[in-house]
Each structure stands twice: as structure tokens, then as C-alpha cells.
C-alpha positions in Angstrom: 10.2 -5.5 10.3 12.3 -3.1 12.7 15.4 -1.5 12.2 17.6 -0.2 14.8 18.1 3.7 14.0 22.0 2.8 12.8 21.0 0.1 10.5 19.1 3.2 8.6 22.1 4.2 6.7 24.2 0.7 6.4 25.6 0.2 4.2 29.0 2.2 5.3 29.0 2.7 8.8 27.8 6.1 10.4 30.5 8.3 11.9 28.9 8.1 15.2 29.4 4.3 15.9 32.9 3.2 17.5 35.0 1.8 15.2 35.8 -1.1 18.1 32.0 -2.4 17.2 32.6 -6.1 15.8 30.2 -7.5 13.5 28.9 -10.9 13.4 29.2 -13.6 10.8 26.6 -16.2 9.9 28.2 -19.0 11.9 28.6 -17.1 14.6 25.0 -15.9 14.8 24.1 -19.7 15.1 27.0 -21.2 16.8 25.2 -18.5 19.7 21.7 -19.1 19.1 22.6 -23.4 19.3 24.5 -22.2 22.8 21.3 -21.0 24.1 23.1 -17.5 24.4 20.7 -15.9 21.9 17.5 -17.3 22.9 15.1 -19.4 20.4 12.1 -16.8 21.7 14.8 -13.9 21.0 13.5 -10.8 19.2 16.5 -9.9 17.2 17.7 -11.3 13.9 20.9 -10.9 11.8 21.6 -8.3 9.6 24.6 -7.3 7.9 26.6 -8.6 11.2 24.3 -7.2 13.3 21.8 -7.9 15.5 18.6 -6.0 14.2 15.4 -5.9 17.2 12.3 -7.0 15.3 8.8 -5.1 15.9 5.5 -6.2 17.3 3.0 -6.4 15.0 0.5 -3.9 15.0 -3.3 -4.8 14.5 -2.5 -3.4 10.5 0.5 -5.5 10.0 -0.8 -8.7 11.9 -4.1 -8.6 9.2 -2.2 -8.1 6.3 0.3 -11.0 7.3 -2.1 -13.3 7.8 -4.1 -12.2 4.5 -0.7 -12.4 2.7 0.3 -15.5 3.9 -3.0 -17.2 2.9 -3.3 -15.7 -0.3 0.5 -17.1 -1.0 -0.9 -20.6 0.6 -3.7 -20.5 -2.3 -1.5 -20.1 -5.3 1.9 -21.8 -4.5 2.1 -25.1 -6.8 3.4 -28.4 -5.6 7.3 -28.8 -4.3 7.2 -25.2 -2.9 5.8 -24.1 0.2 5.6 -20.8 2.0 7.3 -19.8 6.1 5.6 -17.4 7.7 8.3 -15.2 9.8 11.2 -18.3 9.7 15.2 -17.3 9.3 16.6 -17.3 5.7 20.2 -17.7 5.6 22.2 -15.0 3.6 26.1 -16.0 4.3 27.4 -13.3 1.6 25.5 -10.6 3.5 26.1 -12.0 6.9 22.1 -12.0 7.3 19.7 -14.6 8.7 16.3 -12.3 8.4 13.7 -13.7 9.6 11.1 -12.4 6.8 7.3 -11.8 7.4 6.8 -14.7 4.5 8.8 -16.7 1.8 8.2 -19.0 -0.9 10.7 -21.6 0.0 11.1 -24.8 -2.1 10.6 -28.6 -1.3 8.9 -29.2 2.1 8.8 -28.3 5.5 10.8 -30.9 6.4 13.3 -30.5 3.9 14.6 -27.7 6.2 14.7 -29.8 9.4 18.5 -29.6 9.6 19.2 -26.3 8.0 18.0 -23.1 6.6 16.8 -21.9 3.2 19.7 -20.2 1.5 18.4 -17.9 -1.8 19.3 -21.3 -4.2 15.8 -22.5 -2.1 13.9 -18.8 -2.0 11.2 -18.0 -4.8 10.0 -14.8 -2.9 10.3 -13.0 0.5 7.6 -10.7 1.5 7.8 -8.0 4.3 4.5 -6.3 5.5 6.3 -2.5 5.8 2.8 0.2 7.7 6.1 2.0 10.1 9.2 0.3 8.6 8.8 1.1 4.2 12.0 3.1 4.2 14.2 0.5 6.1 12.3 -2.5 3.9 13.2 -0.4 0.7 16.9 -0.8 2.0 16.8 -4.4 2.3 16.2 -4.7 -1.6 19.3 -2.8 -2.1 21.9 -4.2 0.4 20.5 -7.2 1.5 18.0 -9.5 -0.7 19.5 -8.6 -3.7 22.8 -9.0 -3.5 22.3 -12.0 -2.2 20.2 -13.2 -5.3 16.5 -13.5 -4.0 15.2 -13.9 -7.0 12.2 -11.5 -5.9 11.0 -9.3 -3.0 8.0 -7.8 -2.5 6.9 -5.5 0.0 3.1 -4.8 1.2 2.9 -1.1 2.0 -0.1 -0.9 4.1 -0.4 2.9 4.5 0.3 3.2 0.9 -2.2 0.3 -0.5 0.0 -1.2 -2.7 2.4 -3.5 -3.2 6.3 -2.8 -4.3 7.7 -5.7 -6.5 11.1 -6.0 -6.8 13.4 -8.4 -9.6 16.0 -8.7 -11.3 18.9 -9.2 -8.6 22.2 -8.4 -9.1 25.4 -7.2 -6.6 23.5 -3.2 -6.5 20.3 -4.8 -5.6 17.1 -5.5 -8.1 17.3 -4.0 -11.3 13.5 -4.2 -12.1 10.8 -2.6 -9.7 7.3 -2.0 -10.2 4.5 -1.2 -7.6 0.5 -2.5 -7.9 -2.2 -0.7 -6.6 -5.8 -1.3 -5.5 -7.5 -2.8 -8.9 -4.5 -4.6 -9.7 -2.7 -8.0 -9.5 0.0 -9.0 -8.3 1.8 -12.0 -10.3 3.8 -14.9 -8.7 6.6 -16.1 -10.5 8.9 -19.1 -9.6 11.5 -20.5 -11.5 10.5 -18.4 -14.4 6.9 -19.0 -14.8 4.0 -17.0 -13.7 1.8 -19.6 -11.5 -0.9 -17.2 -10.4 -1.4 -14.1 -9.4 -3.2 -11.8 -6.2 -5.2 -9.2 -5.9 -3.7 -6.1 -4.1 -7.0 -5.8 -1.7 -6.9 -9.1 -0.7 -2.9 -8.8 0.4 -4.3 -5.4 2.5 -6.2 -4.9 6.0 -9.2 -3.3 5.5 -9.7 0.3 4.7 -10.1 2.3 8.0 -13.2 4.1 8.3 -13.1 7.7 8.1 -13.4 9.8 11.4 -17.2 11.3 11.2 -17.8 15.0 10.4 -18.6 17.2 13.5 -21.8 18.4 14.6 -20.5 22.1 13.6 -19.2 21.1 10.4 -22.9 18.6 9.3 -24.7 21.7 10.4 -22.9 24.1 8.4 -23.2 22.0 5.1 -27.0 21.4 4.9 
């Protein structure tokens, strides 16, 4: 996801913003967006009261989303689901992110009228190749205050995959990170229902740049 340079250091807001900015509640976020006045094709979501532009997906990010979200498909047992890139509704926070993925629970149609709040979220995912330092943040001022029970982010420059748990009001109090040759469990409610393997949550490694003519000739 993208953050707009301010929302870098939120919490406490920077000197350099007026102190006339107003933030946004929940409801007011969606009073608008029912009103038409924030568009349902916008590309801004809700964070911390404010409205936070969203990135285009890079070739990177777009594989590993679409790897992640199938791999999540694959394991999630029956009366959960997962919502590729949907709103999540974070009242306490004054959020509504809109998440690459989440493991959400019932049915599709259980959210026909309504969001999931973190009473229906098992996991949110963010796919972070420009964004790891502002996805970091999230864990600590966003999804786990707000008790997601556990966030994970897919760091594809990195290869490997951050797992947060654990959340309490000063974010998750457990982290650990899996790397290539390692799994990746998935817990809900408690209980470990599978597990992924790092690779298959990653884009394929990018082939090396070839040596130049000087430099092949100079090693044989």
C-alpha cells in the first residue's frame, strides 16, 4: 500500500501540518463514500482520519498478490474466507484500510450489509516491494491496536515474510520473519490450519543482469 509522506511519522502530527487540518471519523468516511462524494473507483482509503492515496501495483507486487491470495485460498478451512483488497473497518483507529488480503470469517455474503470489523479478521496481509517501512507502521498504530489478531507482511525485495501477533494497545507484541526454505503457518481462532511456503507467497527471483563482454573476457 501507499502512504502519503505525512502519514510516515503519525502517530503525533508533524510540525509542518496546520493545526486547522480536520480528521475524519469512520462514519464520516462512509456517510461520503454512500454520498457518492468519495467515489466507489476512488483510490484513497482511511487511515487514522485521513485519507491515505493507494499505489498501483507494480508487476512484483501484482505476482505476489495473486500468489498470496491463492495460496491463502488453498489452506483457509470452512466458515472463513479470504478478500482480496476489500475495506476493513477499524472504528478505534478511525481506519477503513483496504488490505492487499484478509482472512475474514463466515461468507461473502455475510458482509453484504457491512464491513468486517477485527471480531471477524483472522489475518490481513500487505504485499510491501516500495512501501515496508510505512506497512511496518501499520502493525504499530493501526492493526494492532485495533486487535487484528495477526498481520503479515510479504517483503518482496527482502524474500521473506514478517509475522506479526500478539496485539495489544502498543501494537503486536510477538514478531517473527520466514525466509526462503521456510513456512509460514496460519493460525485462526487459536489453531494452526496449515501452513505456506515462503517461495510460493514471492514473485519469481529476477534474473541477474549478464556479465560484460570485458568482464567474460577478462575471467577466462
Amino acid at each position: 500500500m501507499s502512504m502519503i509522506e505525512p502519514m510516515t511519522t503519525i502517530p503525533g502530527v508533524p510540525d509542518r501540518i496546520p493545526s486547522r487540518l480536520r480528521r475524519m471519523s469512520v462514519e464520516e468516511y462512509e456517510r461520503l463514500a454512500a454520498s457518492g462524494i468519495i467515489p466507489s473507483s476512488n483510490r484513497y482509503h482511511l487511515i487514522n482520519g485521513y485519507l491515505v492515496e493507494k499505489m498501483t501495483h507494480n508487476p512484483p507486487h501484482a505476482t505476489s498478490f495473486q500468489r498470496t491470495g491463492a495460496e491463502l485460498r488453498r489452506i483457509v478451512p470452512a466458515g472463513w474466507h479470504v478478500r482480496p483488497a476489500l475495506p476493513v473497518r477499524l472504528p478505534g483507529q478511525a481506519s477503513m484500510p483496504e488490505p492487499d488480503h484478509c482472512v475474514a470469517r463466515g461468507s461473502i455474503d455475510d458482509y453484504a450489509e457491512r464491513h468486517p470489523d477485527p471480531n471477524d479478521i483472522a489475518l490481513v496481509v500487505e504485499i510491501a516491494d516500495s512501501t515496508l517501512s510505512e506497512d511496518r507502521a501499520l502493525a504499530a498504530w493501526v492493526y494492532g491496536p485495533a486487535g487484528i489478531a495477526a498481520y503479515s507482511i510479504v517483503d518482496v525485495n527482502g524474500r521473506r515474510i514478517e509475522v506479526y501477533s500478539d496485539p495489544g494497545p502498543e501494537g503486536y507484541q510477538a514478531n517473527t520473519t520466514c525466509t526462503e526454505g521456510q513456512f509460514v503457518p496460519l493460525v485462526i481462532d487459536g489453531r494452526e490450519v496449515g501452513r505456506i511456503a515462503v517461495v510460493d507467497l514471492l514473485p519469481p527471483m529476477r534474473p541477474q543482469a549478464p556479465a560484460s563482454g570485458g568482464e567474460a573476457r577478462g575471467a577466462s
